[in-house]
Structures are given as structure tokens and as C-alpha cells.
C-alpha positions in Angstrom: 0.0 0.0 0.0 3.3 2.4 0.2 3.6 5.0 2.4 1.3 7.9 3.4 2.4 10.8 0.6 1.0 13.9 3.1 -0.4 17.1 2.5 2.4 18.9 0.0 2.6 16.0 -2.6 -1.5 15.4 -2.5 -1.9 19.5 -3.1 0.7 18.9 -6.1 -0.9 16.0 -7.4 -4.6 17.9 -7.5 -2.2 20.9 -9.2 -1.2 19.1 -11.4 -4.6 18.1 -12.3 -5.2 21.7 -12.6 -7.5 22.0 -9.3 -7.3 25.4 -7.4 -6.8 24.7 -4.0 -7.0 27.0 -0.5 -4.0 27.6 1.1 -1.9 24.8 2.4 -2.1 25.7 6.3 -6.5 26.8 5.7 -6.8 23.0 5.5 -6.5 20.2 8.3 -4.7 17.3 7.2 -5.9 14.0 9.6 -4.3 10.4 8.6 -5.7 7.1 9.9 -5.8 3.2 9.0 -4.4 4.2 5.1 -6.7 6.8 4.2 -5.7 11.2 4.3 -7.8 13.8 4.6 -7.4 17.4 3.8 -10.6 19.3 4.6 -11.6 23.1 4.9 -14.7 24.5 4.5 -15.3 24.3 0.6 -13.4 21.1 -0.1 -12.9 17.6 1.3 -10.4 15.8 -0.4 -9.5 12.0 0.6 -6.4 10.0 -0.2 -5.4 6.2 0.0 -2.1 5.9 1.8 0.6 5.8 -1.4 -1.9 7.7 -3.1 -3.0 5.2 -6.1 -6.6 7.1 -6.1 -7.1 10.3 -4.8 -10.6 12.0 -4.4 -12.1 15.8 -4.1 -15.3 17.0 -3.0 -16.3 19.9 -3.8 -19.1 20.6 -0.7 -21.0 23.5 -2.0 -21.2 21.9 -6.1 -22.1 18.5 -5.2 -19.0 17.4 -7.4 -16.7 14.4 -7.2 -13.6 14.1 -9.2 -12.0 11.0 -8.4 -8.4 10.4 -9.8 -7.1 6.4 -10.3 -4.0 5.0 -10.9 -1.1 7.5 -10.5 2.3 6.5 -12.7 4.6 8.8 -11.2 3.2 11.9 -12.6 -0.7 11.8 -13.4 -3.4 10.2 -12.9 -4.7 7.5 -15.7 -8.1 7.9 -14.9 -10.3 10.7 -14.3 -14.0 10.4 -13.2 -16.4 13.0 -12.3 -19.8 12.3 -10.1 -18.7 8.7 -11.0 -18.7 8.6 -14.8 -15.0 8.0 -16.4 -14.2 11.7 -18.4 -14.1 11.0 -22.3 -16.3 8.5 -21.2 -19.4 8.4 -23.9 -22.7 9.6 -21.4 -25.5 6.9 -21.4 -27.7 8.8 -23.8 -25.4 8.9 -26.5 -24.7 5.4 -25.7 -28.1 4.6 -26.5 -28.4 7.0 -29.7 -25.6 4.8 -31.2 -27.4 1.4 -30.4 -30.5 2.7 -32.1 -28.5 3.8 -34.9 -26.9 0.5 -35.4 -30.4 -1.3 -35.3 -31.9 0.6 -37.8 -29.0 -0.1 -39.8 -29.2 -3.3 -39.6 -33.2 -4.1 -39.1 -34.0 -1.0 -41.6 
């Protein structure tokens, strides 16, 4: 599981990700049992310990990003409210089905 990557390097990661955060030292960092936290008033963001997936909650926008699978300098994954970014929406999903059965059933 690694080691817990603290407050800095989970603020890099999410600036890296182009996130604007608060200031360092507005938020509380708590660790406990492989899981960070950094909360302040606006933002809750939760970390596993060696940071493989990395999540931030926007409290006010009912918003989610959650990052998966760092490789040493991004995240592979992105989702947001739990649908993978790039990701085609279910609607458009089934558009596409409906196209391919009226080209095939006429």
C-alpha cells in the first residue's frame, strides 16, 4: 500500500490536475488506518495511503472528481460524479445502439 504521501505532494498531485486549492495551512490534514484527509470549508479531499486514487469533493457543487491510478506523474483515470471523463454519457450510448439497429433491421 506504500507510504502515506502527506499534505504537500497530495496538493501537487490535484495541481497538477489543474484544481485550485485553499491555502496549504487553511486545511487540516488528519491520517488514519491508510486513508488522508485534507478538509476546509469548501473542499474535502481523501487519499489512500501511497496515493494510487485520490478523491475531491467539492461541498457547495455537489461534485466528485476521483483520480485512479497514478504512474509517477498523473493520474490515468479521471471520473467526475462517477462517470470516467471521455467517457461516452449513457444517452449517447443509447443514440448509437438505435442507430446500429436501424441499420441493420431497416
Amino acid at each position: 500500500m506504500g507510504k502515506y504521501i502527506g499534505k504537500r505532494e497530495i496538493c501537487k498531485r490535484l495541481k497538477t490536475e489543474n484544481h485550485q486549492l485553499p491555502k496549504l495551512n487553511d486545511m487540516i490534514y488528519t491520517k488514519y488506518e491508510g486513508t488522508e484527509w485534507l478538509d476546509d470549508r469548501y473542499i474535502h479531499i481523501t487519499c489512500q495511503r501511497g496515493g494510487d486514487w485520490l478523491m475531491i469533493t467539492y461541498k457547495n457543487e455537489k461534485k466528485t472528481d476521483l483520480y485512479v491510478g497514478y504512474d509517477g506523474h498523473k493520474y490515468v483515470d479521471h471520473y467526475i460524479n462517477g462517470v470516467l471523463e471521455g467517457a461516452p454519457s449513457p444517452i449517447q450510448i443509447l443514440e448509437k445502439l438505435e442507430a446500429m439497429e436501424r441499420e441493420l433491421f431497416g
